[in-house]
C-alpha positions as CSV (number, residue, x, y, z in Angstrom):
1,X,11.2,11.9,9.7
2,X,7.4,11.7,9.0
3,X,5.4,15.0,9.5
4,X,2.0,14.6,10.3
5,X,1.3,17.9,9.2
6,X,2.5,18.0,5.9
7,X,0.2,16.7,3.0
8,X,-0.2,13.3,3.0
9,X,-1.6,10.8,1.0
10,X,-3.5,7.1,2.1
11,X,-2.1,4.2,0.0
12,X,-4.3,1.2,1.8
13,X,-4.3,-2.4,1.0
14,X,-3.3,-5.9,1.9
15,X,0.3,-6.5,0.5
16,X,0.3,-9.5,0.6
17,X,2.8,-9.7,-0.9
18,X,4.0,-5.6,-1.6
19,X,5.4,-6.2,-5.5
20,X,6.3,-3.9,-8.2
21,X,2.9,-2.7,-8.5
22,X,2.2,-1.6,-5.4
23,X,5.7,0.7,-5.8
24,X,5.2,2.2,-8.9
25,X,1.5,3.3,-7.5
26,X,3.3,4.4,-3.9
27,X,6.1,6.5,-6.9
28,X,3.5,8.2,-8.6
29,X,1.6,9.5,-5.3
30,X,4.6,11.0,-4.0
31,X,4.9,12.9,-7.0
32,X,2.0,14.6,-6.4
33,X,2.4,14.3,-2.6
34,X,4.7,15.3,0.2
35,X,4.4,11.8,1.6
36,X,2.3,8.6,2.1
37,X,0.5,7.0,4.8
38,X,0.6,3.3,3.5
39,X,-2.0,1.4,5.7
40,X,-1.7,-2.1,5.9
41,X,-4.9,-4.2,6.6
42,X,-4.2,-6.9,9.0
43,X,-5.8,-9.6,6.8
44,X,-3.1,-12.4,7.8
45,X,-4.6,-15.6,7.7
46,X,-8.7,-15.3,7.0
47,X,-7.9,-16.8,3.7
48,X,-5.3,-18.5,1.3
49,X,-5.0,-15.3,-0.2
50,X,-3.2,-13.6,3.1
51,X,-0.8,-16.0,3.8
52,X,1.3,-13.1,5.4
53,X,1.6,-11.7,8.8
54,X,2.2,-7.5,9.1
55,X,5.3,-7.6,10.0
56,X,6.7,-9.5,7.2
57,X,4.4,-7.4,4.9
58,X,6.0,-4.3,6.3
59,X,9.4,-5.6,6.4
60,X,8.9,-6.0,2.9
61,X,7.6,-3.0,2.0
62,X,10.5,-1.0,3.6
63,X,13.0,-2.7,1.8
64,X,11.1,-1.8,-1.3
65,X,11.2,1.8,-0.6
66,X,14.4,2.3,1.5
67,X,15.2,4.8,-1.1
68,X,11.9,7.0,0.5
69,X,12.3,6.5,4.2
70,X,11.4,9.9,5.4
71,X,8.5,10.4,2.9
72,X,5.7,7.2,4.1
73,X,4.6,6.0,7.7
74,X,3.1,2.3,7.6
75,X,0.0,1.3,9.7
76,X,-1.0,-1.5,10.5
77,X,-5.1,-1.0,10.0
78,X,-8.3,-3.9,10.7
79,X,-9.5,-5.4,7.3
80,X,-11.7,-2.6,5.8
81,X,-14.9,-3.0,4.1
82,X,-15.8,0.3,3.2
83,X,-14.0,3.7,2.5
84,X,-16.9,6.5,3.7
85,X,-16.9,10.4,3.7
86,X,-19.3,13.1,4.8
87,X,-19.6,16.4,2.5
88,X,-17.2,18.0,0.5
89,X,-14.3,17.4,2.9
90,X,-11.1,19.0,0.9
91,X,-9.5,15.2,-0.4
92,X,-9.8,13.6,-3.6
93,X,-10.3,9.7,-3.7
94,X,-8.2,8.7,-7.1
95,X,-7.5,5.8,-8.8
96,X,-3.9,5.5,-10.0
97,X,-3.9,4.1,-13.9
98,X,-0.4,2.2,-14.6
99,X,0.9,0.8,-17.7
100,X,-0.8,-2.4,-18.7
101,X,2.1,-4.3,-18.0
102,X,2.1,-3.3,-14.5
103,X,-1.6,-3.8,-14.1
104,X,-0.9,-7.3,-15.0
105,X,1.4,-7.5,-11.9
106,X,-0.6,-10.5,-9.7
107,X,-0.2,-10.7,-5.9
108,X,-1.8,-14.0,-6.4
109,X,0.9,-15.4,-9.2
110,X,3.6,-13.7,-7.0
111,X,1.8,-15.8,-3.9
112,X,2.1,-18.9,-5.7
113,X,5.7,-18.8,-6.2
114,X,6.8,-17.9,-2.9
115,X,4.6,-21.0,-1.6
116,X,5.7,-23.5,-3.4
């Protein structure tokens, strides 16, 4: 079960759809995590780009990480525009770097072929 006390990570995007990518940044956070707070952004619809609703996304997602049930939460969240902080607040904000090959993964290729 998710503890909302333990140390968590935020993982937030669209998903649209959640592909290989998207896990192997979700595996590397838990490494360095207890778990993950992945929050969805309920972008269905206010372009070609979001062709999916949140609960498909987040169907999706769990079947992707079934293996990790206990260790994420997913949220569904409004499309953000802007990530803010005060002072020093005791969290880092990091970007995490994955091979080339699965930078190249493309939501937008993997959108094309579910579509056709």
């Amino acid at each position: 079960m998710f503890n909302w006390k333990k140390k968590t990570a935020i993982y937030i995007g669209r998903f649209q759809p959640f592909h290989e990518g998207h896990k192997k940044i979700f595996l590397k956070t838990l490494k360095r995590n207890q778990q993950v707070c992945i929050l969805v952004m309920d972008s269905y619809n206010i372009n070609k780009k979001n062709p999916f609703k949140f609960n498909y996304v987040k169907k999706k997602i769990n079947n992707k990480l079934k293996k990790y049930l206990n260790q994420y939460v997913i949220i569904k969240i409004p499309v953000v525009s802007e990530v803010v902080y005060g002072r020093k607040v005791g969290y880092k904000i990091r970007k995490i770097k994955l091979a080339r090959n699965d930078e190249k993964i493309s939501a937008t290729n993997i959108r094309k072929k579910l579509l056709i």
